[in-house]
Biopython code that builds the backbone (N, CA, C, O; Angstrom):
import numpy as np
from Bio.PDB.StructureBuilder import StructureBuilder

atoms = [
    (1, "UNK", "N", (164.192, -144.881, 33.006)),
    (1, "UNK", "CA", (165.075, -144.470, 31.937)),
    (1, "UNK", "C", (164.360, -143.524, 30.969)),
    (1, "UNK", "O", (164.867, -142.563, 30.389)),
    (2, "UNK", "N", (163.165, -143.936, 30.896)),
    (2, "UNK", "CA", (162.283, -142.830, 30.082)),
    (2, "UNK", "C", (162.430, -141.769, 30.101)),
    (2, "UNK", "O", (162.640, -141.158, 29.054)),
    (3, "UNK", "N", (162.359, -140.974, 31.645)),
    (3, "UNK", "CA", (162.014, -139.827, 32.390)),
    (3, "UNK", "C", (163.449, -139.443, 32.037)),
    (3, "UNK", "O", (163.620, -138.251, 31.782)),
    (4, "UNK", "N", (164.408, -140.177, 31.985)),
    (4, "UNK", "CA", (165.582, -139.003, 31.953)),
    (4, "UNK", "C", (165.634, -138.610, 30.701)),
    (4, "UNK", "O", (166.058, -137.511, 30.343)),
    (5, "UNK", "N", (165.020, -139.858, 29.657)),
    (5, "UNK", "CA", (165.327, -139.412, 27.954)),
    (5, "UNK", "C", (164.532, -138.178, 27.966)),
    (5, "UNK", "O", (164.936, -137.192, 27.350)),
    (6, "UNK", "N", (163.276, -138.159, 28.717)),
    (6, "UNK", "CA", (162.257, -136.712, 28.539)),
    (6, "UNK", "C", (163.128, -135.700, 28.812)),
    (6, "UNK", "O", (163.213, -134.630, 28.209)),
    (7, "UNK", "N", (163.867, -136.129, 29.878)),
    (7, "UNK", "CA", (164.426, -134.616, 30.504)),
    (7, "UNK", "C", (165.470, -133.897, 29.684)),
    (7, "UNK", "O", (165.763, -132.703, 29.732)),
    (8, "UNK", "N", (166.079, -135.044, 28.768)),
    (8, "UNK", "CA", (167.377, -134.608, 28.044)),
    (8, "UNK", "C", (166.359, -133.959, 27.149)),
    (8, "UNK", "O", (166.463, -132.737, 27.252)),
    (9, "UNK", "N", (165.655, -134.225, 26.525)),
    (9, "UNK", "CA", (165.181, -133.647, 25.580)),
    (9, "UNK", "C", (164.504, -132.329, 26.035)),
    (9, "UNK", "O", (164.467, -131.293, 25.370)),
    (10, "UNK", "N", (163.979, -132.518, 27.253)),
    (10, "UNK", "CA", (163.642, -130.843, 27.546)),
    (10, "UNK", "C", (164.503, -130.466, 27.553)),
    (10, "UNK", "O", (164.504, -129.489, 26.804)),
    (11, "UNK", "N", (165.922, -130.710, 28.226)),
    (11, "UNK", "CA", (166.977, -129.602, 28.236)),
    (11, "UNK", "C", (167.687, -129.275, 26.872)),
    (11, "UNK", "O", (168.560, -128.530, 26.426)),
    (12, "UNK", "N", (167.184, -129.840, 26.639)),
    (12, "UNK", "CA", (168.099, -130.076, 24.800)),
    (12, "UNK", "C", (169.714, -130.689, 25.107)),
    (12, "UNK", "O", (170.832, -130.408, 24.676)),
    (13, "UNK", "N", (169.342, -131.358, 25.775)),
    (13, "UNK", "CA", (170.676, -132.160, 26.072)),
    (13, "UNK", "C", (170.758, -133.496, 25.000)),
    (13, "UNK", "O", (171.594, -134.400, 24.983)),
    (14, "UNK", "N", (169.921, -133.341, 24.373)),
    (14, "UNK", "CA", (169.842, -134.654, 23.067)),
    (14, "UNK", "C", (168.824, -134.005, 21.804)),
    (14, "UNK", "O", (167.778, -133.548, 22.264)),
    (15, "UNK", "N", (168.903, -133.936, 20.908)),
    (15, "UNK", "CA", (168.847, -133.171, 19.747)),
    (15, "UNK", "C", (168.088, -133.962, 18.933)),
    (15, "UNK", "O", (168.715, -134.528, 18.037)),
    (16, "UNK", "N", (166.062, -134.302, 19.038)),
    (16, "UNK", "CA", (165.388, -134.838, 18.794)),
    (16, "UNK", "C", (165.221, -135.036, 16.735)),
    (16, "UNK", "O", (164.458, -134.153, 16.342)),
    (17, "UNK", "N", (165.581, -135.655, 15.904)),
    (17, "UNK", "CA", (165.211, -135.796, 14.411)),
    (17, "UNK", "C", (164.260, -135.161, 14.337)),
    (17, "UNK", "O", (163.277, -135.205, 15.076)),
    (18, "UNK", "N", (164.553, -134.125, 12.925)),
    (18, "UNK", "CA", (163.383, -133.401, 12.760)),
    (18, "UNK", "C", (162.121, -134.139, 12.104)),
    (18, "UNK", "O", (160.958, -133.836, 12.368)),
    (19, "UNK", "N", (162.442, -134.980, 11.363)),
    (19, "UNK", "CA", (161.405, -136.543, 11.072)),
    (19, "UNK", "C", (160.696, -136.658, 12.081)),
    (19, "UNK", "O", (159.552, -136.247, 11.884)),
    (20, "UNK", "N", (160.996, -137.278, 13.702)),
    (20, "UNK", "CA", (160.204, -137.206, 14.226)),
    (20, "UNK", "C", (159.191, -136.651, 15.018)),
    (20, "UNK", "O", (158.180, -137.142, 15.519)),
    (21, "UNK", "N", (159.886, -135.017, 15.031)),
    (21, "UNK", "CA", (158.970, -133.723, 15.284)),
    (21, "UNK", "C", (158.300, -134.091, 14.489)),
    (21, "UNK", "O", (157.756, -135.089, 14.963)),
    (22, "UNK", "N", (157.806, -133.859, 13.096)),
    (22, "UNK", "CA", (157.579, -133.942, 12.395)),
    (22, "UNK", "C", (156.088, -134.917, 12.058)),
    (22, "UNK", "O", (155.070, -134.587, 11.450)),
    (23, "UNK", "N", (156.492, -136.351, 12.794)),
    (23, "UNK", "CA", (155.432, -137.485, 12.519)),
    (23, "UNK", "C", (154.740, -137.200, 14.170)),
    (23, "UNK", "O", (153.596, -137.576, 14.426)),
    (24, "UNK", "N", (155.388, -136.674, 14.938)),
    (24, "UNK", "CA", (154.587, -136.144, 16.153)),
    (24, "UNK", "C", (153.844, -135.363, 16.098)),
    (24, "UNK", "O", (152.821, -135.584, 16.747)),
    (25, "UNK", "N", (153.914, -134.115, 15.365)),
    (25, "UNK", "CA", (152.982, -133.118, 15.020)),
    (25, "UNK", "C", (151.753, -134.105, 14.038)),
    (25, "UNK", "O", (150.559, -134.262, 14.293)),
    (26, "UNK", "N", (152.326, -134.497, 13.207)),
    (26, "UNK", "CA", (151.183, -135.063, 12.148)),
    (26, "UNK", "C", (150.204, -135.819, 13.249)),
    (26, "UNK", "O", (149.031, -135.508, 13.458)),
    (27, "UNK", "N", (150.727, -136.574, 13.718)),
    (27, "UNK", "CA", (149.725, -138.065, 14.691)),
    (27, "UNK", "C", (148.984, -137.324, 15.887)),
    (27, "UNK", "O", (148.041, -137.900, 16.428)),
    (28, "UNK", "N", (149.428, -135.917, 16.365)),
    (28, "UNK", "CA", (148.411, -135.422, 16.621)),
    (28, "UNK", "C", (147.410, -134.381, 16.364)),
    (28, "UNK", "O", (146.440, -134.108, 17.072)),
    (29, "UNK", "N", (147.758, -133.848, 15.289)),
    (29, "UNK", "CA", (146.678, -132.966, 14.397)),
    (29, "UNK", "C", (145.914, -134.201, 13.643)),
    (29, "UNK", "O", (144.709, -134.006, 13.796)),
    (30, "UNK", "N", (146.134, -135.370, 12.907)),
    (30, "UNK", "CA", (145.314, -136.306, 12.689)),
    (30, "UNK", "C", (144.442, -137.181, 13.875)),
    (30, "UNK", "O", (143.464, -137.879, 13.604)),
    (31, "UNK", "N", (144.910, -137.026, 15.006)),
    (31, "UNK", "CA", (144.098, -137.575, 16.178)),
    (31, "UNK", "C", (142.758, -137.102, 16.489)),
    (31, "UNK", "O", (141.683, -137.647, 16.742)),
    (32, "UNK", "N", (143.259, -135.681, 16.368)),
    (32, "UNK", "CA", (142.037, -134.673, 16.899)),
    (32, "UNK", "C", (142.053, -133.739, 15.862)),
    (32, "UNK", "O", (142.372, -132.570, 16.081)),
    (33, "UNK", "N", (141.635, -134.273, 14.387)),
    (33, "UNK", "CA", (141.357, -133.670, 13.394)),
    (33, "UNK", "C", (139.693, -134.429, 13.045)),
    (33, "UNK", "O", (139.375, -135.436, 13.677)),
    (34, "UNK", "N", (138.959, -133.967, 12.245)),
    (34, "UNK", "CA", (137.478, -134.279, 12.120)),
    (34, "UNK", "C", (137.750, -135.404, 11.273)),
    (34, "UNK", "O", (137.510, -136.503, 11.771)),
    (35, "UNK", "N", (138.210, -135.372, 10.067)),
    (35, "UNK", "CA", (138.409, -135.693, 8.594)),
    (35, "UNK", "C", (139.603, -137.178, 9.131)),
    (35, "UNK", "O", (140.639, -137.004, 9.772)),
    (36, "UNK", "N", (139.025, -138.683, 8.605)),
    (36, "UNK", "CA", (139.684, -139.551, 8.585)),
    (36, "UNK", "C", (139.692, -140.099, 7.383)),
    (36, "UNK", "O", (139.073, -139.712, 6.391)),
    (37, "UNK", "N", (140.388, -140.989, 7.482)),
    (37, "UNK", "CA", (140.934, -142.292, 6.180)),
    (37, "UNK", "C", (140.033, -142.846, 6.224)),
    (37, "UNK", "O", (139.157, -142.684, 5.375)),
    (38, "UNK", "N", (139.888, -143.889, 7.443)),
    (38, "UNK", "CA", (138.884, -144.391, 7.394)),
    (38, "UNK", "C", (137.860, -144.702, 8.563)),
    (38, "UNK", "O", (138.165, -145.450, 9.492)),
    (39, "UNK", "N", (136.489, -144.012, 8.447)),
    (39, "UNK", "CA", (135.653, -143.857, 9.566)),
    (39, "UNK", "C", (135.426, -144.443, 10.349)),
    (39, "UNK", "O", (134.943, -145.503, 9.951)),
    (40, "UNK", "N", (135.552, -144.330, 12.254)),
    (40, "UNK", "CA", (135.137, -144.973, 12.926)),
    (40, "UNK", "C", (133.429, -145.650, 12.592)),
    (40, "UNK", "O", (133.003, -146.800, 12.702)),
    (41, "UNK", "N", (132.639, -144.156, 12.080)),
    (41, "UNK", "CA", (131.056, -144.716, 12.131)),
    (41, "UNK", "C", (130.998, -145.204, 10.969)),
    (41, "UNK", "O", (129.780, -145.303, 10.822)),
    (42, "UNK", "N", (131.566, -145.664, 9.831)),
    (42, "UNK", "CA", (131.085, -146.216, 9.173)),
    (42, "UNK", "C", (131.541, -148.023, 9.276)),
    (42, "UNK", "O", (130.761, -148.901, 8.907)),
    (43, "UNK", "N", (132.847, -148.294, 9.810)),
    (43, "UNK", "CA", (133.731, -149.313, 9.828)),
    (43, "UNK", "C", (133.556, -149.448, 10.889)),
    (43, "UNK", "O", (134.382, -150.358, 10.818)),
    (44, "UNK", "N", (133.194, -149.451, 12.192)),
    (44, "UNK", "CA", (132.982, -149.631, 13.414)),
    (44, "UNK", "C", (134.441, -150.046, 13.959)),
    (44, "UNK", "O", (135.185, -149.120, 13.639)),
    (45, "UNK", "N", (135.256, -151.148, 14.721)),
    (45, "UNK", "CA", (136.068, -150.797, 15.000)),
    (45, "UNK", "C", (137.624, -151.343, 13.994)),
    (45, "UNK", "O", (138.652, -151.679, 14.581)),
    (46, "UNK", "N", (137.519, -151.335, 12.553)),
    (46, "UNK", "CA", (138.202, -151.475, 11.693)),
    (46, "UNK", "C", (138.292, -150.074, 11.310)),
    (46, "UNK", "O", (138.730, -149.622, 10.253)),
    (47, "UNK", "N", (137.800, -149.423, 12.351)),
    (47, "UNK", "CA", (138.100, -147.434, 11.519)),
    (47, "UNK", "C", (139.219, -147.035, 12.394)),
    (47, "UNK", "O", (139.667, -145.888, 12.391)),
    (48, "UNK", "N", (139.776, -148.213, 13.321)),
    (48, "UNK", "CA", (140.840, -147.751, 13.989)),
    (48, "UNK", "C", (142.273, -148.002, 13.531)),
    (48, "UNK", "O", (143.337, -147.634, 14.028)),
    (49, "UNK", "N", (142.031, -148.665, 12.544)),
    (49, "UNK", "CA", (143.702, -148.694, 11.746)),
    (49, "UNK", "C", (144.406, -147.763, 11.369)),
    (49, "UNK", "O", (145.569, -147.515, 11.687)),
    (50, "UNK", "N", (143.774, -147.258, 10.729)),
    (50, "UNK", "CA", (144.751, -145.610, 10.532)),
    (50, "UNK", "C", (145.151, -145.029, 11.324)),
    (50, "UNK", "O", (146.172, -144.362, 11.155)),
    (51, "UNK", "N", (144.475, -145.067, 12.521)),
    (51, "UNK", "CA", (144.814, -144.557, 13.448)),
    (51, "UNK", "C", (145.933, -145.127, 14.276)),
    (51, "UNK", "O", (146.955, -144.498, 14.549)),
    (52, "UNK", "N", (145.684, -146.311, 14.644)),
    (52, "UNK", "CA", (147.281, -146.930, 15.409)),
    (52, "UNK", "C", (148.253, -146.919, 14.470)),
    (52, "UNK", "O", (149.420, -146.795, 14.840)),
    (53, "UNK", "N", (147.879, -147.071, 12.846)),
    (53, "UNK", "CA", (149.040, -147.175, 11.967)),
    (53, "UNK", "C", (149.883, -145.840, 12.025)),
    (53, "UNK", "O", (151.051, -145.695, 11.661)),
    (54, "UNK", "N", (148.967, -144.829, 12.604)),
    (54, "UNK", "CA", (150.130, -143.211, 12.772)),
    (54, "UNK", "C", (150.897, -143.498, 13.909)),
    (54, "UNK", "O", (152.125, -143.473, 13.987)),
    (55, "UNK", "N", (149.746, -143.887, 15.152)),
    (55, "UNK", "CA", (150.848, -144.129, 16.447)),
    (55, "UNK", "C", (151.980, -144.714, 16.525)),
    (55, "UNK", "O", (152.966, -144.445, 17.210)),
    (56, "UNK", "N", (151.664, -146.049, 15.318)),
    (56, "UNK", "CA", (152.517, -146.828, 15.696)),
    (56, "UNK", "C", (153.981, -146.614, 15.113)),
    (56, "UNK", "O", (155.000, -147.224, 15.435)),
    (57, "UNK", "N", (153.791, -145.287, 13.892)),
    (57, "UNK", "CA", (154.933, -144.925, 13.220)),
    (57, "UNK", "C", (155.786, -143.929, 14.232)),
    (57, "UNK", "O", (156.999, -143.720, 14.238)),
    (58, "UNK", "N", (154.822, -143.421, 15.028)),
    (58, "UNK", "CA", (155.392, -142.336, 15.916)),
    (58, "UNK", "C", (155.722, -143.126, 17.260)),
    (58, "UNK", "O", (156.433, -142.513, 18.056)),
    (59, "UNK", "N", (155.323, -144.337, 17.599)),
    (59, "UNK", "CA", (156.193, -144.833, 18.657)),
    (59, "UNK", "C", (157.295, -145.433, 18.026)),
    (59, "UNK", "O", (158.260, -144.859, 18.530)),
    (60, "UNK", "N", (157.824, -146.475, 16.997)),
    (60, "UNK", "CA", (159.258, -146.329, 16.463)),
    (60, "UNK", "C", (159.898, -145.364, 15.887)),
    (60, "UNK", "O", (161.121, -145.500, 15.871)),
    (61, "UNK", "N", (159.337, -144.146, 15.260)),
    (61, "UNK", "CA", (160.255, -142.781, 16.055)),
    (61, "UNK", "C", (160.946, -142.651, 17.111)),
    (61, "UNK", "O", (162.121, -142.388, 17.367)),
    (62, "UNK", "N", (159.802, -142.931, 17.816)),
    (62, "UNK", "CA", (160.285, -142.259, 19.135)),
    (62, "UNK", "C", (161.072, -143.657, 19.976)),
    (62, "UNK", "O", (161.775, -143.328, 20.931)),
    (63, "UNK", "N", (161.006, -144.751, 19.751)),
    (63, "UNK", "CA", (161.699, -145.882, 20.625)),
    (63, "UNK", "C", (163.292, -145.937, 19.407)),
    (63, "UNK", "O", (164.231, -146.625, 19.807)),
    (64, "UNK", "N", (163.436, -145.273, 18.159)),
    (64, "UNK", "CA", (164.531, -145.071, 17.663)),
    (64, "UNK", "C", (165.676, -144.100, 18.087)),
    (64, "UNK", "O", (166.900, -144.213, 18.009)),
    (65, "UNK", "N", (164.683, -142.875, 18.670)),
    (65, "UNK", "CA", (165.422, -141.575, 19.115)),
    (65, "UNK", "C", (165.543, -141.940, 20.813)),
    (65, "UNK", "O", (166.131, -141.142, 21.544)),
    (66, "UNK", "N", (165.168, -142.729, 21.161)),
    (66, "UNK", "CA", (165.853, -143.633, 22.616)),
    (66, "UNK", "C", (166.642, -144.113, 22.318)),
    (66, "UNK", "O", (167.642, -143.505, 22.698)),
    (67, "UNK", "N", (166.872, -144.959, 21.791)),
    (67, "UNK", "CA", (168.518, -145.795, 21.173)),
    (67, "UNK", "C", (169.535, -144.793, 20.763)),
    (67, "UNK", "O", (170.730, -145.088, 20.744)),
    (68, "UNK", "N", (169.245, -144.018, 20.548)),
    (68, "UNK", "CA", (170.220, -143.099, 20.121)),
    (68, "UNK", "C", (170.686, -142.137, 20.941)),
    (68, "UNK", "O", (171.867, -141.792, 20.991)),
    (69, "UNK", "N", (169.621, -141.594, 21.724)),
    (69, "UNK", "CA", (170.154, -141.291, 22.898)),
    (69, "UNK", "C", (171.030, -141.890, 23.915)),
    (69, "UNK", "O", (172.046, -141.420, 24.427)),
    (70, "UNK", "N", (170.296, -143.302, 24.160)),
    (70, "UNK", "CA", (171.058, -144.095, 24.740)),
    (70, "UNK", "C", (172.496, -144.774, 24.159)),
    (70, "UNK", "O", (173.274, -145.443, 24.839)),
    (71, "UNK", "N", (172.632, -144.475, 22.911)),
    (71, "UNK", "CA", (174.448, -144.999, 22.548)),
    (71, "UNK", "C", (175.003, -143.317, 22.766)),
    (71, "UNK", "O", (176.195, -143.035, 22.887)),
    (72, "UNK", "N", (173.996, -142.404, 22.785)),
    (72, "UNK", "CA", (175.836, -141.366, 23.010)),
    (72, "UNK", "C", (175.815, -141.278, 24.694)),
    (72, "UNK", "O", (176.540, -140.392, 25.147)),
    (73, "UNK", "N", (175.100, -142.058, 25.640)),
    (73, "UNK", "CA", (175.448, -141.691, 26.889)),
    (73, "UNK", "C", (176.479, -142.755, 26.954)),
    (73, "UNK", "O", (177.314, -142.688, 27.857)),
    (74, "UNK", "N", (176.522, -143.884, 25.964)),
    (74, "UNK", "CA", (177.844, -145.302, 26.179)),
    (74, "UNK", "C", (178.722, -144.060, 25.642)),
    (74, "UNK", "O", (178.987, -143.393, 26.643)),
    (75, "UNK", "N", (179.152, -143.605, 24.780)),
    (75, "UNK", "CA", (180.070, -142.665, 24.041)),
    (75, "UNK", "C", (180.905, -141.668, 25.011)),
    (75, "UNK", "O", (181.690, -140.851, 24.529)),
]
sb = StructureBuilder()
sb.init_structure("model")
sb.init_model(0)
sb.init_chain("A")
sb.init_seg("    ")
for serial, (resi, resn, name, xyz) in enumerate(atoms, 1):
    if name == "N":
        sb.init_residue(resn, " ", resi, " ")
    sb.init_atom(name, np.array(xyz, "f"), 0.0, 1.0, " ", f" {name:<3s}", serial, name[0])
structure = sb.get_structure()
């Protein structure tokens, strides 16, 4: 079911929130940006919160803009 939500969205057959463009771009220019919140080397692996705390905003984005896709194919 995934693969088809991808595909609608490549085709633009479903019309992605600009919010979550948006927190998608951010979570990965902060991924593979130098500059963190809070440092892996100094916090060892408590420097990874910030980091899942972006993912994790950008996977309920993105598991929101599935539901929504998925009620206009009931529609």
């Amino acid at each position: 079911m995934w693969f088809r939500f991808l595909k609608a969205v490549k085709r633009r057959e479903h019309r992605v929130a600009p919010m979550t463009w948006v927190a998608a771009t951010a979570a990965v220019i902060y991924a593979l940006a130098p500059i963190d919140v809070i440092p892996e080397l100094v916090l060892g692996p408590l420097g990874f919160t910030d980091d899942i705390g972006v993912w994790g905003i950008l996977a309920v984005l993105v598991v929101r803009e599935h539901r929504r896709w998925q009620a206009s194919l009931r529609t």
